[in-house]
N, C-alpha and C positions, 0 to 999 in steps of 0.2 A: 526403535526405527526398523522399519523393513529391510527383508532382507537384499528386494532390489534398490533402497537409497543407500543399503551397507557399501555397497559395491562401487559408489563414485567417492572418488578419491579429488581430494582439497587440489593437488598437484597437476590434477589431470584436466583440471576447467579448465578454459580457454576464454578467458576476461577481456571484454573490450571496453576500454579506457575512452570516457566523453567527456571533453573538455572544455570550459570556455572561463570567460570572464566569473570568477565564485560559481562558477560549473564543475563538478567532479561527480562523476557517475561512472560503475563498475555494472557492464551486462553478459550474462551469456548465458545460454541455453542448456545446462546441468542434465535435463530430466528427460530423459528420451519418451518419446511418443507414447510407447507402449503402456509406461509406468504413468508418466501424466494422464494415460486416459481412464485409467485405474483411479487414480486420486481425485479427479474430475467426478468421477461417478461414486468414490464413496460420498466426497464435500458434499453432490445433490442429494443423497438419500439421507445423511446423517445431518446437515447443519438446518436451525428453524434462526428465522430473520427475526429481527423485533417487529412490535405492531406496535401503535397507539401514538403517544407522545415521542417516542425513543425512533419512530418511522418520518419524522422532520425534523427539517433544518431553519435556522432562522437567519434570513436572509435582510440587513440592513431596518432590521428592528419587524419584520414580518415573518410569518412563520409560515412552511410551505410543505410539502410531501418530500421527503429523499425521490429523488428520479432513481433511484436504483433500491437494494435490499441491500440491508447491514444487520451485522451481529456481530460484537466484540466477546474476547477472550482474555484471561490472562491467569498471573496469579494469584491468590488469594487478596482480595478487596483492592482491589484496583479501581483506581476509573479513572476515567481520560474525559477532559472538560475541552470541547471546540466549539465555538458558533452558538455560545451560550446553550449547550448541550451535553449536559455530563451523562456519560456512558461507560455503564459499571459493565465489570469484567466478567464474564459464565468461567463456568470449571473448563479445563480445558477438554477439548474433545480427542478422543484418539489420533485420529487424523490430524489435526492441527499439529498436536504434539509431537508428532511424527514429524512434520513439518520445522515446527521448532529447532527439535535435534540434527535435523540435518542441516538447518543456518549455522546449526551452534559446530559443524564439523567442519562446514565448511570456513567460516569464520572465527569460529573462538569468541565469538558473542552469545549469551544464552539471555536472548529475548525474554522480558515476563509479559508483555503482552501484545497483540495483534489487533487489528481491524479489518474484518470480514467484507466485502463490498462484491453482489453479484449484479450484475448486469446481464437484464434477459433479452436484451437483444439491441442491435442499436442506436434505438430511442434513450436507453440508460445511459445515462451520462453523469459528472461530476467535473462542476465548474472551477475554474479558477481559483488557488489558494498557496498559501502555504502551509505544511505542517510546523509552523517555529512558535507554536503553546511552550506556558511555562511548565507543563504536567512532562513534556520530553527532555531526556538525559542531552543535549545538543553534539557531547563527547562523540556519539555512536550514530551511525551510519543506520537511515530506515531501509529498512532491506525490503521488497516487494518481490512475490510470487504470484503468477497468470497463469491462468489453467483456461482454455478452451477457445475462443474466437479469437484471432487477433485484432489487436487495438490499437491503434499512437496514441503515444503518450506525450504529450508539449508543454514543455516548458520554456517560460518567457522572463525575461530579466525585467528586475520590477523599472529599473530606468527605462524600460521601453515601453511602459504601461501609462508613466508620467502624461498631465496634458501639457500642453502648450510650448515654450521655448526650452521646458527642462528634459522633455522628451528626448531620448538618445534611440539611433537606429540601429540595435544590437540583434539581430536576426536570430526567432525561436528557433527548439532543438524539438526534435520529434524523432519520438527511439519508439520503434516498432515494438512492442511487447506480447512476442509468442507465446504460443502453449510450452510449459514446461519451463518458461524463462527465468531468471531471475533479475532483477535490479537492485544495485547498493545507491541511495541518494546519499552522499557523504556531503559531512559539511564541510563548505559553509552552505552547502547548497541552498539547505530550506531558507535560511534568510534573504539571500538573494533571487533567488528564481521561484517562480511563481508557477504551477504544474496543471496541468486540466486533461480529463480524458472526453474530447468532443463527439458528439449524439455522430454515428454514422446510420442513418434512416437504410439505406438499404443495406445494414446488416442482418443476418436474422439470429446467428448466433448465439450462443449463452455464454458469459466471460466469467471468471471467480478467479478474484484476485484476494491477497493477503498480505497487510502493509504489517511489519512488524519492528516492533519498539523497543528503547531501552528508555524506561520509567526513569523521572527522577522523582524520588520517592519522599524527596524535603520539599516538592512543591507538591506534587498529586496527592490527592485526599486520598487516602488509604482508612476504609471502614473497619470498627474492631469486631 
């Protein structure tokens, strides 16, 4: 870990607590400016996105382009299956790792793997889901790190997505996700609430976020 991430202390965050109905979310802004813009500009020179197959998602039995750039990480033969899309883990990159170790200071969780997602500007976007796959530990809290444009982040409780007379009026959460920020999605969250980061057109920005994981390792396919 660097030696300016050495210097923030677990004690010294200042956590704001978001609550609602199977809503529990930890945010706050750890990474001061200077450093975030440091790491912002290694992640652009150091991380390559997938291309081919591994650059779509399959959307209700169609398969489509990611609106944004991905590349996953983690520990040795990992992969994480979503959207009928199994995506295996790279070696981890310094930077990321670097990353890692400071979730793991600041929480006492040592992530084996992450989800890279750049958004270049914002027409990128990423619809409506949840992360509640059998390949996630549900125990542990996804932790997510923003580096550059700011974005909302919204999340909807699935009762309020229902049609008709079982539809409940439980009103979305939209947490601004800064440069330098962090978010904990603790459960139960991901089963319940439903997250999306919506297209803001006249952004011009570039966003790189990194959603990180605690594997469970009796469901996820682990390659020998």
């Amino acid at each position: 870990m660097s030696s300016e991430l050495k210097t923030i202390e677990a004690n010294d965050i200042s956590w704001k607590k978001i609550e609602n109905e199977g809503l529990d979310l930890d945010y706050a802004v750890p990474i001061a400016r200077s450093v975030a813009n440091r790491i912002l500009k290694e992640l652009n020179e150091n991380l390559e996105y997938f291309t081919g197959d591994l650059a779509k998602i399959k959307v209700f039995g169609k398969v489509y382009p990611l609106p944004r750039q991905q590349v996953a990480y983690g520990d040795p033969g990992i992969t994480y299956t979503y959207s009928g899309l199994k995506v295996p883990a790279l070696p981890w990159p310094a930077v990321v790792l670097e990353l890692r170790d400071f979730l793991h200071k600041m929480t006492g969780i040592k992530y084996d793997f992450v989800l890279v997602n750049k958004y270049r500007n914002g027409k990128d976007h990423m619809g409506e889901h949840r992360d509640n796959e059998p390949d996630l530990d549900t125990n542990y809290p996804i932790a997510s790190i923003s580096f550059g444009e700011e974005r909302p982040f919204v999340l909807k409780h699935k009762d309020a997505r229902k049609p008709g007379p079982n539809k409940r009026q439980i009103p979305s959460v939209t947490v601004k996700l800064e440069h330098g920020s962090v978010l904990l999605m603790n459960p139960p969250t991901n089963d319940i609430w439903y997250h999306s980061l919506p297209a803001r057109k006249k952004l011009l920005g570039a966003r790189i976020n990194l959603t990180f994981r605690k594997m469970n390792t009796k469901n996820s396919f682990v390659c020998s």
